[in-house]
C-alpha positions as CSV (number, residue, x, y, z in Angstrom):
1,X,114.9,91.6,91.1
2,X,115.6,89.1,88.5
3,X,113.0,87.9,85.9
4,X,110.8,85.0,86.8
5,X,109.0,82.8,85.1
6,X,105.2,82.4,85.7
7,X,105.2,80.3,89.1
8,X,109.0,80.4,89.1
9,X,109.9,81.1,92.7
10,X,113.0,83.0,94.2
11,X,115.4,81.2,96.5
12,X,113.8,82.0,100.0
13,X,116.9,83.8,100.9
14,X,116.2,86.2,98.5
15,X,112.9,87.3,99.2
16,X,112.7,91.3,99.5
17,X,111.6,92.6,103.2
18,X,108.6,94.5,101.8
19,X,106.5,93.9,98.8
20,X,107.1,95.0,95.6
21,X,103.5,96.4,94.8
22,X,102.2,98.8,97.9
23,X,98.7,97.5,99.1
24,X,95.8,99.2,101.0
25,X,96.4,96.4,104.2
26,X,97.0,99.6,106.6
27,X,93.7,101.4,106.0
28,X,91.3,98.7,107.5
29,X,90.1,98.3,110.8
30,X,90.9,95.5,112.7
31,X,88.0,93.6,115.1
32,X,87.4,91.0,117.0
33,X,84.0,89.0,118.4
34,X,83.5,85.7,120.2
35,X,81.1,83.2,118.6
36,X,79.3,80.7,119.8
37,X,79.3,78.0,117.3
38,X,78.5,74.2,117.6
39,X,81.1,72.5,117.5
40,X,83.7,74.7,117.7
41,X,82.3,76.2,121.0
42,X,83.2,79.9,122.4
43,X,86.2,81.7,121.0
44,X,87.4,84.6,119.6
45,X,87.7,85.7,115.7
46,X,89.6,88.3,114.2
47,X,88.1,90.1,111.1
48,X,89.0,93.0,109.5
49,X,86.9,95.7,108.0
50,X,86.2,99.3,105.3
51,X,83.6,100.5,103.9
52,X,79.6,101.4,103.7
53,X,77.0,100.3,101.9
54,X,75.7,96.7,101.2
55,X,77.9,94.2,103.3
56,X,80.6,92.1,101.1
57,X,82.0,88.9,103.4
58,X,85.7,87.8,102.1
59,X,86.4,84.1,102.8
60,X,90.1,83.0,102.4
61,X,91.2,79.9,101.4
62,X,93.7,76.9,103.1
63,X,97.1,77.8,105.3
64,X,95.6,81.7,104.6
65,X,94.4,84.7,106.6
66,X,92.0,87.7,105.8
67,X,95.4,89.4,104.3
68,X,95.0,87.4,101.1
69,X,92.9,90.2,100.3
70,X,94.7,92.6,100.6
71,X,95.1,93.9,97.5
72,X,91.4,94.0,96.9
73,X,90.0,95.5,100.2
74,X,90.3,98.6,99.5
75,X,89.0,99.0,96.0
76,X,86.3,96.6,96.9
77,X,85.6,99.1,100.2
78,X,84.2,102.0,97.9
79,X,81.2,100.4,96.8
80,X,80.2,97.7,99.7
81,X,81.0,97.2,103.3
82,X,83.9,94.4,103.1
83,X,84.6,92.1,105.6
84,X,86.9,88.8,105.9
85,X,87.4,87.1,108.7
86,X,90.0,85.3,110.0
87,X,88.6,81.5,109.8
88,X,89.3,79.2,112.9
89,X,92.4,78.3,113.5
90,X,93.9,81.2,110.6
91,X,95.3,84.1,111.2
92,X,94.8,86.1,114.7
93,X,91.5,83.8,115.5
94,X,90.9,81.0,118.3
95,X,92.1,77.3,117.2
96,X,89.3,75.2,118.7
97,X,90.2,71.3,119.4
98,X,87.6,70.1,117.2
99,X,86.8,68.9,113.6
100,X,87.3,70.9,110.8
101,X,84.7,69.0,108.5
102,X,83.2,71.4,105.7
103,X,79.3,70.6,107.5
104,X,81.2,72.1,110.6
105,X,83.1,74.7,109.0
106,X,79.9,75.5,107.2
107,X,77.5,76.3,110.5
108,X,80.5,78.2,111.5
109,X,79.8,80.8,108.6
110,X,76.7,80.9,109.6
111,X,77.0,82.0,113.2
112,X,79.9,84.5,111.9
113,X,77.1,86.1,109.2
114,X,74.2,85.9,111.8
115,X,76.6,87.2,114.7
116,X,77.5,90.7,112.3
117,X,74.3,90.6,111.4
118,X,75.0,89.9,107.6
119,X,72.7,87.2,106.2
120,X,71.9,88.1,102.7
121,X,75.4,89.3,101.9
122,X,77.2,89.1,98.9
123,X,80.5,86.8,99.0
124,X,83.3,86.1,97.9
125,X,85.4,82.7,98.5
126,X,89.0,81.9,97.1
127,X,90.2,78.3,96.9
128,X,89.1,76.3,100.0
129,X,86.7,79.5,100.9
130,X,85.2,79.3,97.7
131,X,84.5,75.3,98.4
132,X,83.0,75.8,101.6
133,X,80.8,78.9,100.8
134,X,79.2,77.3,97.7
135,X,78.4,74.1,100.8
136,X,77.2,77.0,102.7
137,X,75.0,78.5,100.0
138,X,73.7,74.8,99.5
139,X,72.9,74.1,102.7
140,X,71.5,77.6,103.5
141,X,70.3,79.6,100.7
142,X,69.6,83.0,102.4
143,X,72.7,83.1,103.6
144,X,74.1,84.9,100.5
145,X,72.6,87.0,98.0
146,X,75.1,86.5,95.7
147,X,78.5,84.8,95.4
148,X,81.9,84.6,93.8
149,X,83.8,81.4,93.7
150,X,87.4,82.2,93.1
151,X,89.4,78.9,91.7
152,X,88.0,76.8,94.2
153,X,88.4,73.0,94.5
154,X,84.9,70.3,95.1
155,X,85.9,67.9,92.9
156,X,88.9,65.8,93.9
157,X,91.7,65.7,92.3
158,X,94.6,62.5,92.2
159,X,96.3,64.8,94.6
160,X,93.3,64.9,96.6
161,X,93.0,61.2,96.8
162,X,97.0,61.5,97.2
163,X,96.4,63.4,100.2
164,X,93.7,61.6,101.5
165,X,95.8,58.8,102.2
166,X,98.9,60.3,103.2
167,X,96.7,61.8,106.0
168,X,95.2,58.8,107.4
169,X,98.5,56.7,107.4
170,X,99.4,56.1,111.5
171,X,101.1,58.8,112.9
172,X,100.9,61.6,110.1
173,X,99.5,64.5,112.1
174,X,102.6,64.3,114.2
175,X,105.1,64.1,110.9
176,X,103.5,67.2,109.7
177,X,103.4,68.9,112.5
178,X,107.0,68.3,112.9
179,X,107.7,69.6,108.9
180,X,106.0,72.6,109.6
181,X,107.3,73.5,112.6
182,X,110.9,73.2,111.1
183,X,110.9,76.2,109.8
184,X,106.9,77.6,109.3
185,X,108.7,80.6,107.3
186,X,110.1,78.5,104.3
187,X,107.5,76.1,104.5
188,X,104.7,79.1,103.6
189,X,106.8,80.4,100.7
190,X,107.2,76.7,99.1
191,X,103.2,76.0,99.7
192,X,101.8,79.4,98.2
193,X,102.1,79.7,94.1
194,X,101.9,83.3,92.3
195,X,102.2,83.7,88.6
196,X,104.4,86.5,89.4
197,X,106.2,85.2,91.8
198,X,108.0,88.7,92.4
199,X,104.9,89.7,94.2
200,X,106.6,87.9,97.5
201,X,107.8,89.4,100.3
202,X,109.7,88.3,103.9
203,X,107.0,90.7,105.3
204,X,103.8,88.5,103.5
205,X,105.5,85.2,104.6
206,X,105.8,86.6,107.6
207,X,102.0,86.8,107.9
208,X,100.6,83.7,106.3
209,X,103.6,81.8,109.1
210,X,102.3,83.4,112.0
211,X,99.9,80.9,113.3
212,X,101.7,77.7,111.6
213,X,104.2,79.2,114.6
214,X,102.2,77.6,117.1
215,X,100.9,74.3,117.9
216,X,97.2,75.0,117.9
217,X,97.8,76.6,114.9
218,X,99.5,73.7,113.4
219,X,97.0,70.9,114.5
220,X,94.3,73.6,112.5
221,X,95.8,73.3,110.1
222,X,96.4,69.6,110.0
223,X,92.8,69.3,110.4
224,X,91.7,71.4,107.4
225,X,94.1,69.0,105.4
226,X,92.3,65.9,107.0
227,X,89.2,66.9,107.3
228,X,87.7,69.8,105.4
229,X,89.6,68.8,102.1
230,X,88.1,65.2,102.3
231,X,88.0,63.2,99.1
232,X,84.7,61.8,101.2
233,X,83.5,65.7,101.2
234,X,84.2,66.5,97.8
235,X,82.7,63.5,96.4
236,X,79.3,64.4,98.5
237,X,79.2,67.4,97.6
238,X,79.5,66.2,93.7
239,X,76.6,64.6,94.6
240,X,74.7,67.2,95.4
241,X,75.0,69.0,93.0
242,X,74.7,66.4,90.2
243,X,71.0,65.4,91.8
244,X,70.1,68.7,91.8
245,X,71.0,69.2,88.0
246,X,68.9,65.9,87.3
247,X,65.9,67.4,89.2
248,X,65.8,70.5,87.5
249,X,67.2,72.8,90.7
250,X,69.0,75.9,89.8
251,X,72.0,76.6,92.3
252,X,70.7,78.4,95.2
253,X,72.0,82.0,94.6
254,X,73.5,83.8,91.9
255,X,76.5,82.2,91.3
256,X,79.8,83.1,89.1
257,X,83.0,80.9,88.9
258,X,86.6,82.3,88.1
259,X,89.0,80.5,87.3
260,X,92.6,81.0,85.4
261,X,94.5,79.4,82.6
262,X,97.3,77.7,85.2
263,X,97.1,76.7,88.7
264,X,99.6,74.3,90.2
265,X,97.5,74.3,93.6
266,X,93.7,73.7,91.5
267,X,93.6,72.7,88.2
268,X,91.6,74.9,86.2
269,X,89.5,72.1,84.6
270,X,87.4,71.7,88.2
271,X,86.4,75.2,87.2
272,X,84.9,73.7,83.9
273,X,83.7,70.3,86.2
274,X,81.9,73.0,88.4
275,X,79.5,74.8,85.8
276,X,78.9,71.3,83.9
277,X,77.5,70.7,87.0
278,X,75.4,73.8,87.3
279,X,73.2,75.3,84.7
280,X,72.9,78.9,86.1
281,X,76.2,79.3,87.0
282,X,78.2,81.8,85.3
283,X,81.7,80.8,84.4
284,X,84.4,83.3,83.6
285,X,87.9,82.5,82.6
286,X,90.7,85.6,83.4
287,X,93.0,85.6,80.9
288,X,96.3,86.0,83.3
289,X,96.8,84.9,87.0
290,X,97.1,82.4,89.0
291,X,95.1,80.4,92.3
292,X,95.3,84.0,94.0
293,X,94.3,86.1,91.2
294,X,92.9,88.9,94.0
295,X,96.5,89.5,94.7
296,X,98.0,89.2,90.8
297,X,95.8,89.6,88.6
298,X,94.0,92.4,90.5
299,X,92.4,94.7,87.7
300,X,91.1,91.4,85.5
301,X,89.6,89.8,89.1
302,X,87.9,93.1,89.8
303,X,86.5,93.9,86.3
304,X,85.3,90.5,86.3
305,X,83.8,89.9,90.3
306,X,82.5,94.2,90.6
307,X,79.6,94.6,87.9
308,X,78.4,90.5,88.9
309,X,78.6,91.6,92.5
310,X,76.5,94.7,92.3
């Protein structure tokens, strides 16, 4: 394989069938359970799971599945029970017809940790997971013991506010739809930034294009653009956090923030934005990486996220 710069991507066509760097994906144990949760009703979610001990949720971020952890689950597996779900609409789970607000996205965390019987966990959310599980911890602070935000957004960006009304112009549910069902392949390798870029694989694209393969999956994902990525949301949950600061109120649980030098999907300043906003909050900066350091920067995320974790 050629030599890439950081984020330099390879010409679609010549993405190799497998990846380049073996991963423990293989060794976990698929499952499934139907939750009942307001609004997004009955359905089923796929999670995977390895491990004993203390339970360890994984949330993934936007247009992602539980195998963005990949790299991570088993390691991760020898000291806690991990688990990552699947979230609505992602993946192998149910695509409910409804919202996909953070409040909403945020009492469906709750009936997933109440429904494995998990309140109290430690967590872990990358990019759009990390944004919704620090709302979660907000709204309810047993719900985690401890948690790791991994280079997620919460406050908005001008591509945010770009976004934001893109999304609301007449008819641009449909026009996406339409892009991504073009070719669902392509359109996951062009969306999804690695620093090392030779990391890809057909058989990863593969993955992350399965449900953007469907309609349902498609309008999900339409919806987390719309809704759950909000410029409204964001700024709310700025909000928050910003009158908690000015009446004295620690974040909720045990926080740490990670963020890299370079992102080209969140900038790394909203990292900086985040614990001005937080007094307890540890920050740490990895010295390599990128917006998925779990998958290539694996040794730096771990020796960062394992000793705060336990």
């Amino acid at each position: 394989m050629r030599d890439l710069r950081p984020f330099e991507q390879l010409p679609f066509d010549e993405l190799p069938a497998e990846p380049r760097v073996p991963h423990g994906w293989d060794a976990v144990d698929h499952r499934e359970v139907i939750l009942d949760a307001a609004p997004f009703g009955r359905h089923r979610v796929h999670f995977v799971e390895l491990g004993e001990g203390e339970p360890l949720l994984l949330v993934h971020g936007l247009m992602w599945r539980a195998f963005s952890w990949r790299y991570v689950v088993e390691p991760l597996s020898k000291r806690f029970r991990v688990i990552a779900p699947d979230l609505p609409g992602a993946g192998r789970s149910d695509a409910p017809d409804v919202p996909y607000t953070p409040e909403n996205l945020v009492a469906w965390l709750q009936a997933f940790s109440e429904a494995l019987g998990i309140r109290g966990c430690r967590c872990i959310g990358n990019s759009m997971g990390g944004y919704l599980t620090m709302q979660a911890a907000l709204a309810d602070p047993g719900l985690y013991g401890r948690l790791v935000n991994l280079h997620g957004p919460g406050i908005a960006e001008a591509k945010h506010y770009a976004l934001h009304g893109a999304m609301r112009l007449p008819g641009a549910m449909r026009l996406l739809d339409r892009l991504v069902a073009r070719d669902p392949m392509r359109w996951s390798h062009r969306n999804v930034h690695y620093h090392d870029e030779s990391l890809k694989s057909l058989a990863e694209v593969a993955m992350v294009a399965e449900p953007l393969k469907t309609r349902d999956g498609r309008r999900a994902f339409g919806r987390y653009l719309r809704d759950t990525m909000s410029v409204g949301g964001m700024r709310r949950f700025q909000a928050t956090l910003e009158a908690r600061q000015q009446r004295g109120e620690p974040f909720p649980v045990p926080l740490q923030l990670v963020y890299v030098p370079e992102d080209p999907m969140v900038a790394p300043w909203v990292g900086d934005a985040l614990a001005h906003r937080i007094d307890n909050a540890q920050l740490v900066h990895l010295p390599t990486g990128s917006h998925f350091a779990h998958v290539d920067a694996v040794e730096h995320f771990l020796s960062a996220t394992e000793e705060f974790l336990a």
